[in-house]
N, C-alpha and C positions, 0 to 999 in steps of 0.2 A: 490890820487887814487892808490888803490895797487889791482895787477888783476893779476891773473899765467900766464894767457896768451900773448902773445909776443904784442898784438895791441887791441884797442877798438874794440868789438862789433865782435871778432874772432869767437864767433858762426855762425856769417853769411855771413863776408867777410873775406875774403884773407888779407893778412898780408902785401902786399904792400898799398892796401887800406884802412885798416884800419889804417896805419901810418899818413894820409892825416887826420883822425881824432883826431891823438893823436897831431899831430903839431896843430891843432884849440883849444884843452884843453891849450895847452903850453901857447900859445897866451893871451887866457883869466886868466893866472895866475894857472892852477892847475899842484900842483906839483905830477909825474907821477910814480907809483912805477911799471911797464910792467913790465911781465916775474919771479915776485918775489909773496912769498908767508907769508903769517902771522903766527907767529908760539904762540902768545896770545895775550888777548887784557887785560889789569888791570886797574880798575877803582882806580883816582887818585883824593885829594881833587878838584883839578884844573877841571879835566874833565875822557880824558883817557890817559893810554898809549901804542900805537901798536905796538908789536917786530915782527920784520920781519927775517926771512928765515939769518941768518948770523949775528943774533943779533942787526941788527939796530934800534933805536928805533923812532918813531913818536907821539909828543904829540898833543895832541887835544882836543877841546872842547866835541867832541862830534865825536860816531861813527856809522855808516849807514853800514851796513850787507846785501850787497847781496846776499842772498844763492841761489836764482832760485826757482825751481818747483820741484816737482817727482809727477808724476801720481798718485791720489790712485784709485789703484786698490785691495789692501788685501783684501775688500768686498766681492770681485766675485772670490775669490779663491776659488776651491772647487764646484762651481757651472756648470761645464760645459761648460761653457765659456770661447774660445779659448783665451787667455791674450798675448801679445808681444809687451812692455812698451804702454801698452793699450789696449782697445776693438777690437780684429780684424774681419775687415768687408767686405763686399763686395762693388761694385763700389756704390751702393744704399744706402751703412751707414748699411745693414742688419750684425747682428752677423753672423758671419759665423757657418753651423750649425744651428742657433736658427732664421730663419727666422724671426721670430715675435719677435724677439729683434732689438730694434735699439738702437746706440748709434749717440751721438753730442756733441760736441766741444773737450774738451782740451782729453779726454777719448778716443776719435773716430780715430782708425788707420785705414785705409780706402783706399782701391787698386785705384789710378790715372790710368786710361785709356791713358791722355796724356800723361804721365810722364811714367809709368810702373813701378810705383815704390810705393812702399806701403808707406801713408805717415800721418803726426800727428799734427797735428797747433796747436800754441798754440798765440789763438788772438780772438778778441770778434768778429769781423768779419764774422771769419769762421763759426764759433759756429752761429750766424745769418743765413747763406746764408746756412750752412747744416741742419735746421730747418726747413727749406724753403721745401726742396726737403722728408725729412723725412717726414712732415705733408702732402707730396701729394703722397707718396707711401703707408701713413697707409691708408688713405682713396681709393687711387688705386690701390691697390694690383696688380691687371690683367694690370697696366700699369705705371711699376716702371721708375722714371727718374735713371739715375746715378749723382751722384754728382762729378763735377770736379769743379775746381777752379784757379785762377793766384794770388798767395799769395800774402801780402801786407800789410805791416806796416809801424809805421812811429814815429817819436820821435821830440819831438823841441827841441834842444839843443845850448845853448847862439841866435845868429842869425841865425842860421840854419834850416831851416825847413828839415828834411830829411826823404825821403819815398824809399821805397824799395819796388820793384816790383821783384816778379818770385822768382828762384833759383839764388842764388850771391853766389860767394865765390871760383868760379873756377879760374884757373893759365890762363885762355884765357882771356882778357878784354882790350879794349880800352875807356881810358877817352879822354869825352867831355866837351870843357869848362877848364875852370881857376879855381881850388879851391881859388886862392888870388884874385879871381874875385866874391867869394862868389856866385858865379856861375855853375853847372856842374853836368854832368852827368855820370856816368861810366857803359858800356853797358859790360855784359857778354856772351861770345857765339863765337866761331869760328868765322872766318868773313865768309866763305861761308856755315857755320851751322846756326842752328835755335838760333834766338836772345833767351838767359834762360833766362834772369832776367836785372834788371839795378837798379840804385842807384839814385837816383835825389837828388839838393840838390837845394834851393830856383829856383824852375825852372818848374812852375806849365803846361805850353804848352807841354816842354819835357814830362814829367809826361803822361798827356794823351796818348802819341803818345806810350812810353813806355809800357805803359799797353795794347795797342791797339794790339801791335806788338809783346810782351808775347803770350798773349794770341790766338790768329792768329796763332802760330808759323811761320813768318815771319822772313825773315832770319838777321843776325845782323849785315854785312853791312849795309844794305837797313838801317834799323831804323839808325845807325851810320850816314849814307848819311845826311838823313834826320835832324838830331838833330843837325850838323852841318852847313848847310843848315837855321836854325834855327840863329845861330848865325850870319848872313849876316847881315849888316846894312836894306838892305831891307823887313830883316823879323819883324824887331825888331821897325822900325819908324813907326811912326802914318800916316794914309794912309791922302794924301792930297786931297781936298777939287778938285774938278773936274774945270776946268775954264770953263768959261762960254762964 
């Protein structure tokens, strides 16, 4: 795996966190090229060969290109329609401007009331749940919802189930749990600020409470308390059978 950036998954977590991912690639055998960059790839009778950033070279059967996304927008150039790496809208998903335009999903840059902060998902999710609210503002003009949201994605990777609720990736956060417990949470947020976001990783109760307390804006002791609390032998045992 060869990635420029210093830990897995640095779009969305912090670099102490994302370390606790690159030691679970380790574990399962992949060899890690963090922080390094490919400078060609040459097809070989064998398969490939990738030169890296100082001439190193890696051969291989076969090569898998992550490039990511870019919006297209060049469509709507020209048209009036205010663009900033997307359709810029109002809390309702309306074009700004073009009232009777609306935009949804990977397109839709869209002003968050919670958040304050103009924002752009890219997941099937969102793209569902802002269709929701667009198809009851075209029909209700005189009684527009805003669309807000508590982001959320999720990835299976070896044994891992991992879901990501809210904003992650701030220098604030307390882990929950054992990652060599294949267990664990990592909540983000001041402890006496609003819980952003959290990390779960095979931990479906966590999870719930997670999202519960996102979304809430609930502060991220309290969920911290809680998820902890979680971990007591008495949370975790099967409730016994009442005597009779």
């Amino acid at each position: 795996m060869v990635d420029p950036f210093p830990a897995p998954m640095s779009r969305v977590l912090n670099a102490e966190v994302g370390q606790i991912f690159s030691r679970k690639y380790a574990q399962e055998g992949v060899e890690e090229y963090f922080g390094r960059t490919v400078e060609g790839v040459e097809q070989t009778a064998d398969g490939v060969r990738v030169v890296l950033d100082g001439g190193e070279i890696i051969e291989a059967d076969a090569a898998l290109v992550g490039i990511g996304a870019v919006v297209n927008t060049e469509w709507l150039e020209g048209s009036g329609i205010e663009l900033d790496n997307g359709v810029t809208c109002d809390s309702g998903l309306r074009a700004i401007g073009h009232p009777e335009i609306f935009a949804v999903g990977d397109i839709a840059r869209w002003a968050s009331a919670s958040r304050n902060v103009s924002l752009r998902l890219e997941h099937w999710t969102n793209a569902v749940d802002q269709a929701r609210v667009v198809a009851h503002n075209i029909v209700h003009p005189d009684d527009c919802e805003d669309y807000d949201t508590t982001e959320y994605v999720w990835s299976d990777q070896y044994d891992w189930k991992i879901q990501i609720v809210g904003h992650t990736g701030s220098d604030h956060w307390t882990m929950v749990g054992d990652p060599a417990q294949d267990r664990f949470a990592v909540v983000y947020g001041e402890s006496q600020g609003q819980a952003e976001g959290a990390v779960i990783v095979n931990w479906p109760r966590a999870l719930v409470d997670a999202r519960r307390s996102v979304a809430s804006r609930a502060k991220a002791d309290e969920l911290i308390h809680r998820l902890r609390a979680l971990l007591e032998p008495s949370s975790t045992a099967p409730a016994k059978a009442a005597a009779r």
